[in-house]
Each structure stands twice: as structure tokens, then as C-alpha cells.
C-alpha positions in Angstrom: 0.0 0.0 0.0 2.8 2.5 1.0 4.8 1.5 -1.9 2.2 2.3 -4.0 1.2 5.7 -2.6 5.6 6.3 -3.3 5.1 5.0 -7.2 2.1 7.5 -7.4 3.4 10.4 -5.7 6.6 9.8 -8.1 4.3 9.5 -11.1 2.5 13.1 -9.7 6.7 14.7 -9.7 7.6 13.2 -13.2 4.0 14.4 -15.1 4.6 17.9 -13.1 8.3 18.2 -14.3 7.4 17.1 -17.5 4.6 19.8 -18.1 7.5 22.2 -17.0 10.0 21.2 -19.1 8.1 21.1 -21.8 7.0 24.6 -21.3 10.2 25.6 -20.3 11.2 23.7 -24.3 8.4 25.8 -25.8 9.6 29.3 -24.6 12.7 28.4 -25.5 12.0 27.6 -28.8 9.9 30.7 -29.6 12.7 32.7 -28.4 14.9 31.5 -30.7 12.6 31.8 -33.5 11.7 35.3 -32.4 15.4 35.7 -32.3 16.1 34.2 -35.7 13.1 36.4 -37.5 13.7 39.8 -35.9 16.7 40.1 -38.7 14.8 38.6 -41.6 11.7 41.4 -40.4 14.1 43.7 -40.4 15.6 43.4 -43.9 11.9 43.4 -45.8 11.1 46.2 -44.0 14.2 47.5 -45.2 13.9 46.9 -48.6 9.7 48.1 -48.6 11.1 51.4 -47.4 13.7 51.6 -49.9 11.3 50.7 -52.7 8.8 53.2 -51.5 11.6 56.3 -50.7 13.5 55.7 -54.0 12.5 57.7 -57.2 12.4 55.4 -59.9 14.7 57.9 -62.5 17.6 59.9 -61.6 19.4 62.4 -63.2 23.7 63.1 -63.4 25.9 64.0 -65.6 28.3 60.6 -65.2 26.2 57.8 -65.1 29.9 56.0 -64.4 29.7 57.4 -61.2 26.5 57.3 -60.1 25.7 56.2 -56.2 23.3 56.6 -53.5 25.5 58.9 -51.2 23.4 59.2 -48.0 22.4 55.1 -48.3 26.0 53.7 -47.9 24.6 50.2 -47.2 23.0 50.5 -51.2 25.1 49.7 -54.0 24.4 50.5 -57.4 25.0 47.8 -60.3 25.0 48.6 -63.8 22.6 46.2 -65.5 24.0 44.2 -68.8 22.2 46.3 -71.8 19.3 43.7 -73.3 19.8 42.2 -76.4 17.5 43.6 -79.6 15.1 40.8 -80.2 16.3 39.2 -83.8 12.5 38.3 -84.8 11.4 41.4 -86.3 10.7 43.2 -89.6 12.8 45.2 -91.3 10.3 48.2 -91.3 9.3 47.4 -87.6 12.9 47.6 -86.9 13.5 50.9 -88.6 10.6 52.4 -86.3 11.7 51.1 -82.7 15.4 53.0 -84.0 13.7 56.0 -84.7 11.7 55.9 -81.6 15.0 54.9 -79.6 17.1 57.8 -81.3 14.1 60.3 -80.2 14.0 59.4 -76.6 17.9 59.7 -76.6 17.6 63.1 -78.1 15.3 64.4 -75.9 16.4 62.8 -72.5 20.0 62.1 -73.0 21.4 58.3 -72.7 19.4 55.9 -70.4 21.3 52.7 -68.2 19.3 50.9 -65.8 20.8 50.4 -62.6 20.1 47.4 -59.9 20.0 49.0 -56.2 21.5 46.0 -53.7 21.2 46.3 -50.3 24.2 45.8 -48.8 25.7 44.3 -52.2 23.3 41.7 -52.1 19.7 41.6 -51.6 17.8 42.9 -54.7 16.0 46.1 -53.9 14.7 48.1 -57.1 16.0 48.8 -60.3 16.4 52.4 -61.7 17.1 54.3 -64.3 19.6 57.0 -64.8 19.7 59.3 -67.6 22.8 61.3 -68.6 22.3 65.2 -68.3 24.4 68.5 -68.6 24.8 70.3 -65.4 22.9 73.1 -64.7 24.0 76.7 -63.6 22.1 79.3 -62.2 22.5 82.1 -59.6 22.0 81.6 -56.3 19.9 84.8 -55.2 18.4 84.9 -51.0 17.3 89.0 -52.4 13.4 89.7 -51.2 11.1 91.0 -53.3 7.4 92.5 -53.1 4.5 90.4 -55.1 1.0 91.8 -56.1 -1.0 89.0 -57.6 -4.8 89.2 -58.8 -6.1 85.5 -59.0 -8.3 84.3 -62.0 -11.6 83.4 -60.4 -12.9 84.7 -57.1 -12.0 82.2 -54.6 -14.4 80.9 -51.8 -12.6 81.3 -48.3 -15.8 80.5 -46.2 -19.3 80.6 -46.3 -21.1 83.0 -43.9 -25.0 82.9 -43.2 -26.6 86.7 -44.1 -29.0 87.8 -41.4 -32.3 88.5 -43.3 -35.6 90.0 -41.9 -37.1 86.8 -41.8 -34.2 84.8 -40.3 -30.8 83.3 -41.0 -30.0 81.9 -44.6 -26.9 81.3 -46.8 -27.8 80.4 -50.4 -24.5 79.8 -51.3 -24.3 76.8 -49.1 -27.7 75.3 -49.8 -26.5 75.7 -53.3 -23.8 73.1 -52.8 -20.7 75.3 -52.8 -18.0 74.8 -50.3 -14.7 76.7 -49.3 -11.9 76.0 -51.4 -14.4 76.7 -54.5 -12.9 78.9 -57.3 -15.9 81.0 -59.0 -15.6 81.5 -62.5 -18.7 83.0 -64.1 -22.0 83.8 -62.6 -25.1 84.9 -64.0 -22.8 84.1 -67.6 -20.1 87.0 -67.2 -16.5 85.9 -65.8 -15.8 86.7 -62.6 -12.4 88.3 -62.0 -12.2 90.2 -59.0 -15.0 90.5 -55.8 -16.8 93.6 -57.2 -17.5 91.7 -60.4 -19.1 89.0 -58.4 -21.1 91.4 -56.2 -22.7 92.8 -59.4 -23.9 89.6 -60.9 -25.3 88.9 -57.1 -27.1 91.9 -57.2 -28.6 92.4 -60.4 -29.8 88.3 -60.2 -31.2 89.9 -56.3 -33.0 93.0 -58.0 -34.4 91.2 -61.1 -35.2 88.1 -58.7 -33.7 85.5 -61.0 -32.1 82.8 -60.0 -28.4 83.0 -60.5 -26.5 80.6 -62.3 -22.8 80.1 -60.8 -20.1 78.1 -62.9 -17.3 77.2 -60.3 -14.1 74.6 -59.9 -13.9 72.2 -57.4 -10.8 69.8 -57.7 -10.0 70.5 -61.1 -13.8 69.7 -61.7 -16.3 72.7 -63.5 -19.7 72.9 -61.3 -22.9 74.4 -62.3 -25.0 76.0 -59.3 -28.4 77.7 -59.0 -28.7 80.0 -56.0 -31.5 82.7 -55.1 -29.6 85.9 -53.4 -30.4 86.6 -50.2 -31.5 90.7 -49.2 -29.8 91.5 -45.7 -31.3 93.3 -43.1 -28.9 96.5 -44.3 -30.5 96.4 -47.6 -27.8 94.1 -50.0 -28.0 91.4 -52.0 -25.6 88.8 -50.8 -24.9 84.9 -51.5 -23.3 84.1 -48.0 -19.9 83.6 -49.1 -16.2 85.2 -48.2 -14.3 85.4 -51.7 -10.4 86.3 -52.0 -9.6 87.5 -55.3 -5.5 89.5 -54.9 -2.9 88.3 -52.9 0.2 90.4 -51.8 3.3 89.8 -49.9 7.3 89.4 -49.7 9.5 86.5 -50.6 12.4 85.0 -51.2 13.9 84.8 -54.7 15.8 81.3 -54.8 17.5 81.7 -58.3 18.3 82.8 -61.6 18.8 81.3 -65.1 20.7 83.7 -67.1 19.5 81.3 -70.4 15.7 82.2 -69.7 15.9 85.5 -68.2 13.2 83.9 -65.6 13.7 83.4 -62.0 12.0 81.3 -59.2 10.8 81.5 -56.1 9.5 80.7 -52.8 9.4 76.6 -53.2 6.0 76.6 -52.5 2.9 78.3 -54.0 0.7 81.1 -53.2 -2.1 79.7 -51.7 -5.3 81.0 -49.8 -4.7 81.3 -46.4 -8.1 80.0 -45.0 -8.7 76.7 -47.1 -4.6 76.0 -48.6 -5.6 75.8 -52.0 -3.9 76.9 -54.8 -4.4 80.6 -56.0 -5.3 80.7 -59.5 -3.4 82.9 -61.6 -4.5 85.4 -63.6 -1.8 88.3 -63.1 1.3 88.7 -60.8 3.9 91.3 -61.1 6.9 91.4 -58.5 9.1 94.3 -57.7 12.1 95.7 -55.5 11.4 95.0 -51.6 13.3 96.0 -48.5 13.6 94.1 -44.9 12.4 96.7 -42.4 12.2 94.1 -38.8 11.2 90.9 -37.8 9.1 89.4 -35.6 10.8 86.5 -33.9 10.0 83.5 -34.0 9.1 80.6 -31.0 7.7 77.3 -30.2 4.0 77.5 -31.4 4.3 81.3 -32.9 6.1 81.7 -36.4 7.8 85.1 -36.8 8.0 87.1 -39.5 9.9 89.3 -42.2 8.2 92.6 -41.8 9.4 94.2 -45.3 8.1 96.7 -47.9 7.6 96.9 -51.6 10.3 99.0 -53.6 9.9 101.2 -56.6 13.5 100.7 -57.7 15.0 98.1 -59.5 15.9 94.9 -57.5 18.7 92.5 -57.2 18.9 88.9 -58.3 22.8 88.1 -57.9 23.4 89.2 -53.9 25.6 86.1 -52.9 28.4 86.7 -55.6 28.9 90.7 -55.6 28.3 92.3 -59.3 24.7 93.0 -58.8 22.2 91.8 -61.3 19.2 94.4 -61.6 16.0 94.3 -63.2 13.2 97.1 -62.6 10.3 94.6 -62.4 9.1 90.8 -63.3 5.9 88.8 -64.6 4.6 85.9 -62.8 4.1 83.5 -65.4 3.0 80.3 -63.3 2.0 80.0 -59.4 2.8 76.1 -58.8 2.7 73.5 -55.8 6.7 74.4 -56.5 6.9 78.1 -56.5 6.7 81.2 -58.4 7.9 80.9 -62.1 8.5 84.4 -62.9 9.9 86.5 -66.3 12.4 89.4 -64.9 11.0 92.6 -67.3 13.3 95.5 -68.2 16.9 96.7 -70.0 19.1 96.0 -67.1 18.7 91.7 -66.7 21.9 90.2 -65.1 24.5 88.4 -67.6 26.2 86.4 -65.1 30.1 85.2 -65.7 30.7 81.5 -64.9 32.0 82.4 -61.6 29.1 84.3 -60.3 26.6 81.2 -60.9 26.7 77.5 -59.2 25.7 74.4 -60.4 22.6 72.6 -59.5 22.7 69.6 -57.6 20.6 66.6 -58.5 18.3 65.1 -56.0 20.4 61.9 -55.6 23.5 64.5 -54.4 21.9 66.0 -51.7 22.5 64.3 -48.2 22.4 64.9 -44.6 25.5 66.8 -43.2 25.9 70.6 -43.0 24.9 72.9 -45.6 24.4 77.1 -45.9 21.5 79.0 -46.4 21.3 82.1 -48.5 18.7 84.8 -46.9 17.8 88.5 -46.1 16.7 89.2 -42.9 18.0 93.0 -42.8 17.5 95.4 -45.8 18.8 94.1 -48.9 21.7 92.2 -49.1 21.4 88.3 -48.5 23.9 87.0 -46.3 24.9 82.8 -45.7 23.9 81.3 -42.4 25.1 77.9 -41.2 22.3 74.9 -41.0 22.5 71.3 -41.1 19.9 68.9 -43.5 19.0 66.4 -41.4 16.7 64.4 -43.7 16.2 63.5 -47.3 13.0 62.6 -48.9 12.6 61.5 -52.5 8.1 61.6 -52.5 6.5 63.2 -54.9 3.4 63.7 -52.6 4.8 66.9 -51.7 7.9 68.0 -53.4 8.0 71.3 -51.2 8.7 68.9 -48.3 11.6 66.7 -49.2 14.0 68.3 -47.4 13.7 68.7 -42.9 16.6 71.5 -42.2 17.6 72.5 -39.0 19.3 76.2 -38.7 22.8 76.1 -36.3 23.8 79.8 -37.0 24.0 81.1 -33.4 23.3 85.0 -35.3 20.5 83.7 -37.2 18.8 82.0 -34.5 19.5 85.2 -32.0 17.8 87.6 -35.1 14.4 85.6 -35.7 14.5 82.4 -34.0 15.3 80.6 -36.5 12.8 80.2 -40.0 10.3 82.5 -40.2 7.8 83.6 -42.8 9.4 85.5 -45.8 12.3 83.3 -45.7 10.4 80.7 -48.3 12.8 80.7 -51.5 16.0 81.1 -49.9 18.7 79.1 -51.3 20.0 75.8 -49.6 23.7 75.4 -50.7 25.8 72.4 -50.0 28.9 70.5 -51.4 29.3 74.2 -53.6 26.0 73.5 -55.0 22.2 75.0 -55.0 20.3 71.6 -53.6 17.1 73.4 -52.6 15.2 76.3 -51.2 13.6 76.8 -47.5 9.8 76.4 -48.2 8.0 76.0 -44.5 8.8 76.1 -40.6 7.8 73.9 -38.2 5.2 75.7 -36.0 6.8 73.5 -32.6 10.1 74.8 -33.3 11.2 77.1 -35.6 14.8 76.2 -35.8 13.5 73.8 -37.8 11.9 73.6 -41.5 11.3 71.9 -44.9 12.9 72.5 -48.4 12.3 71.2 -51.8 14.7 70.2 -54.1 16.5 72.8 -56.5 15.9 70.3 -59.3 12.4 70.3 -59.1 12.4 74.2 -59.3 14.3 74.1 -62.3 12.8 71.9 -64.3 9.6 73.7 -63.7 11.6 77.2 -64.2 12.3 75.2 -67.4 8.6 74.3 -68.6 6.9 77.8 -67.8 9.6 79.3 -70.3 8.9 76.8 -73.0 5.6 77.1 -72.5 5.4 81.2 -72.4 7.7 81.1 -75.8 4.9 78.8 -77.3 2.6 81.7 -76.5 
């Protein structure tokens, strides 16, 4: 009897160690594979992120020497060129070479490159085509911009007070902020006044009045029955903004267009973000007066004023460039493309102008901004790019730049507004222009690539000499 109460008491021990052990076997096992996939995680999340944060083209003027700087664990291999398919007619053949020689013409000569992380592992395959380098000259000058938008754009609605109550026919019409109106009652609308006089004759005549507006690229059609307000107007219930004015930052000049650009970002409405649309811009001579400082949760300011002289667009270099006026030709996501008017246009010497650096040059490390925060003159500042983005989602933001001049931060804090446009410079290069500050701390901001400025600098010229 004892002996077996010992067996099953022993029996009880061994099931209870076993249970253990083989729990004990079980952690130790998913630690280990934990262990083994935290690497093998960690690559395809590497290589998704590369795939997603690479462009898929890149331009340089040695495709021999092309490389992903700021990525040192990518390496770039030159793919074997594909052989011409021998199955095909002679008259097919002569068109694929035509078609070939075109592309080359136009773009320059094309290799396709296979990204490896860390010299092995596969991670995209890009193109590179073979360009000229670029020069332009770096400005950081201010200037004064009056611009009259093409359309009356809808900042907010707002509900008129009638006699009999509270009504806005613009929003039981359908419209919404962000609207751009275009005709109403079948006469463009250019400017606020123009709509107020379709508004009240429709009021007055007690028609209904048609509006043709632009939503999202999108033409509308909307009926709407003005409104009389308790002071006797007719009114549709909408704020409209139809001019914009301010001072910027001129980021460079191409002596081969005579245009310049600016800002890095467009003129937009300040209550909905959108786009202004253009209709006419003019920019002239402006002149830093103060500043408003800038903090944590409060961006400062360049408190300037507009000029009636001529302006300059070569301050960095000395030998002043002048020119008594300019025309916006295009307000873009990217900036303002803009013709300098007048006798006087700067004709730059090679050593007054630097090149542009390609997007795949520009890296994290120190680099220079060019800006006016005093008068007239630009002056350089030290800062540092911390970060390096390659989406097109926003261009304006590819670029996170963090200002280390001790003078620069004393004067405004750091970025403030005004200083959109100014040139980023590193390696001896123009890589980029300031384009927004970050409201929780100023020493810090975005910038969008050079490149991208020029090459739209590039298609508003083409497109202004095509009339």
C-alpha cells in the first residue's frame, strides 16, 4: 500500500516536471525563432522602405559614377544592356530605332541600374539618364509680389441675417470653401466687385443666378436665389479672396531664360490651402524693415516693404544683377515661375553662378542658407539637412533643415515667414530652397529640391515662348 502511494506520488513529480520542461522547451523555442526572425523582419522592411523612398529615374551628368551617397549600405550595379530581339521586320525595326534615337535626343542616354542592399539583396532597379549640369545664380534677395487671382475664390461661407431669419444660399447651393468661381449669372468673374454685381442684379431682377465654379480640377454648375440682408444688400453668403500680396524670397536665376524662381512653395489661400489661381502677378524691389521673432507654437515674420527701384537677383556673388520689375508667369505647388522685365537683366560670368545639384547628391550633413533678414543684401547662415526625402506627394517637403547659426537664431529664432525661397547650398552647389517652418520649433523647417524648381523654371519658359 505504501509503496504504491511512493510510485504514485513519483508519477504526480515526473508528469509535473514534464509539463515544466516542456514549457520551459516551448519558450525556449519561440525565443529562438523570435530571435532568428527579428533580422529577416528587419531586412523586408528595409527593402519596402527603400522601394517606397527611392524615385524610380535619376538624373547626373556621369552615369559611371553614379551612387546613392546618404544610403552607404545600397550599392548601385550597372545592368548588362538587353539584347535587340532578332525576330522582327525590317520596317518594324527601322521604327523602334527611330523611336530609340528620339527618346535619346530628348532625354540624354538611359542605363538601368540594380539598387542592392548591402551588395546583395535585390531592392529596385532604376534608371539613370545622362544630363548637362545646370547653372544658375543663387539669389536669397526679397522681393514684393502683387498678384490678382483668375476666379474669385471661396474662403468661407457665412449665413446673411435677413428679416425673416438666417439663410446662406450659397451653401444650400452646394458650394463649399476651397471653391474657385468663375462666371455667374454668364459673365467671368475676376475680382469680388465683379461677383457682387452679378449677385445683385440676379437679387434686383429676382432671377435665380447661375454660378459656374471649380472644385478639384472639376467645373460645377450652381443655381442660387440671393439673399436681401437686413442693411439692404444682395448677398450669396460667401467670403471670396480675389488678390494676394506679400514678400518672398527669390531662390534663383537662369541667365538662359531670363526667368527666375521662387518661394518653393505656391501662393495659396490662407483659410482653405488651396492653390491661388493665376491670372496676373507682377513682383518688384522689396526691402527688410524688422522681424518678428520666432518661438515654439508662434512663427515670426519678415516685416518688409515693396520698392519702386529696380531689384537684385545676384546678392551672394557681388556684381549686382538688376531688373526694374518681373511677370509671374505660373503659381505652382513648387513656386513662383516668374519672367524678370526691363533693360538692365543680369548676364552672369561663370564664376558668379553654381551648379545645381541633382536630388540623388543632396545628403544629410551641414549645408548654408542664403537669406535676407535686414535690408537688402542676402547674407549665408550655417544649418544642417537632417533628412532626405525623395516623394512626390509633396515636393515642397523633401527636405527637414535645422538652422545652427547662433546669429540667425539670435535675429528671428530661426525660419520665419518671408524666408520661403531662400537658397539651400551644399557641397558648392544650389540643392534646394527653405519652403516651410515647423510651428513647434522654428529652428527647424522643410525645403524642396532645387531640381524640381528648375525643371519647372524650365517648362513655364517653354511654354510662355509657345505663347
Amino acid at each position: 500500500m505504501r509503496t504504491g502511494r511512493i510510485k504514485r506520488k513519483l508519477a504526480r513529480k515526473k508528469r509535473r516536471f514534464s509539463r515544466r520542461f516542456l514549457r520551459l522547451l516551448r519558450r525556449v523555442a519561440r525565443g529562438a525563432a523570435l530571435a532568428a526572425g527579428i533580422p529577416a523582419l528587419a531586412l523586408i522592411g528595409a527593402v519596402a522602405y527603400f522601394q517606397a523612398a527611392l524615385p524610380d529615374v535619376y538624373y547626373t551628368e556621369d552615369p559611371e559614377a553614379f551612387s546613392i551617397r546618404q544610403y552607404r549600405i545600397l550599392d548601385a550595379v550597372r545592368e548588362a544592356e538587353e539584347a535587340v530581339p532578332a525576330l522582327i521586320g525590317t520596317a518594324d525595326a527601322e521604327k523602334e530605332a527611330e523611336k530609340l534615337a528620339e527618346s535619346l535626343k530628348e532625354a540624354g542616354e538611359t542605363s538601368r541600374f540594380s539598387l542592392l542592399l548591402g551588395g546583395v539583396l535585390p531592392v529596385k532597379t532604376v534608371s539613370v539618364v545622362q544630363t548637362e549640369t545646370r547653372y544658375v545664380v543663387p539669389s536669397g534677395n526679397v522681393f514684393g509680389l502683387k498678384m490678382l487671382t483668375d476666379g474669385a475664390v471661396v474662403a468661407a461661407l457665412s449665413p446673411v441675417e435677413t428679416s425673416s431669419g438666417t439663410v446662406c444660399p450659397a451653401r444650400q447651393a452646394g458650394l463649399q470653401a476651397g471653391d474657385i468661381i468663375l462666371s455667374a449669372g454668364g459673365e467671368e468673374i475676376d475680382s469680388y466687385d465683379a461677383l457682387a454685381a452679378a449677385v445683385t442684379a440676379a437679387g434686383e431682377s429676382g432671377t435665380e443666378l447661375a454660378v459656374v465654379y471649380e472644385r478639384k480640377g472639376e467645373e460645377h454648375t450652381a443655381g442660387l436665389s440671393p439673399a436681401l440682408s437686413a442693411d439692404g444688400q444682395w448677398l450669396m453668403g460667401v467670403w471670396v479672396r480675389d488678390s494676394s500680396a506679400g514678400i518672398g524670397t527669390i531662390t534663383f536665376y537662369d541667365p538662359g531664360s531670363g526667368c527666375f524662381a521662387a518661394l518653393g512653395h505656391g501662393v495659396c489661400d490662407a483659410d482653405t490651402g488651396i492653390l491661388l489661381p493665376l491670372q496676373w502677378g507682377k513682383v518688384c524691389g522689396a526691402t527688410v524693415l524688422g522681424v518678428t521673432r520666432g518661438s515654439a507654437g508662434s512663427p515670426g515674420e519678415l516685416e518688409g516693404a515693396f520698392l519702386n527701384s529696380a531689384f537684385s537677383l545676384s546678392g551672394l556673388l557681388g556684381k549686382d544683377g538688376l531688373v526694374s520689375a518681373g511677370t509671374v508667369l505660373q503659381n505652382l505647388s513648387c513656386g513662383l515661375m516668374v519672367r524678370a522685365d526691363g533693360d538692365s537683366l543680369i548676364r552672369a560670368a561663370d564664376n558668379q553662378m553654381l551648379p545645381v545639384g541633382a536630388a540623388q547628391e543632396v545628403h544629410s550633413g551641414e549645408a548654408q542658407i542664403l537669406s535676407t533678414i535686414s535690408g537688402s543684401e542676402p547674407q549665408l547662415f550655417s544649418a544642417q539637412i537632417e533628412k532626405v526625402s525623395y516623394s512626390e506627394d509633396e515636393p515642397s517637403r523633401n527636405l527637414v533643415i535645422r538652422i545652427t547659426d547662433p546669429a540667425l537664431i539670435a535675429a528671428t529664432g530661426g525660419i520665419v515667414q518671408g524666408m520661403s525661397g531662400s537658397p539651400i547650398l551644399q557641397d558648392g552647389k544650389l540643392v534646394g530652397a527653405v519652403t516651410h517652418v515647423f510651428v513647434s520649433d522654428p529652428e527647424k523647417g522643410y525645403g524642396i529640391f532645387a531640381e524640381t524648381m528648375l525643371t519647372a523654371l524650365d517648362e513655364a519658359a517653354e511654354m510662355e515662348k509657345a505663347g
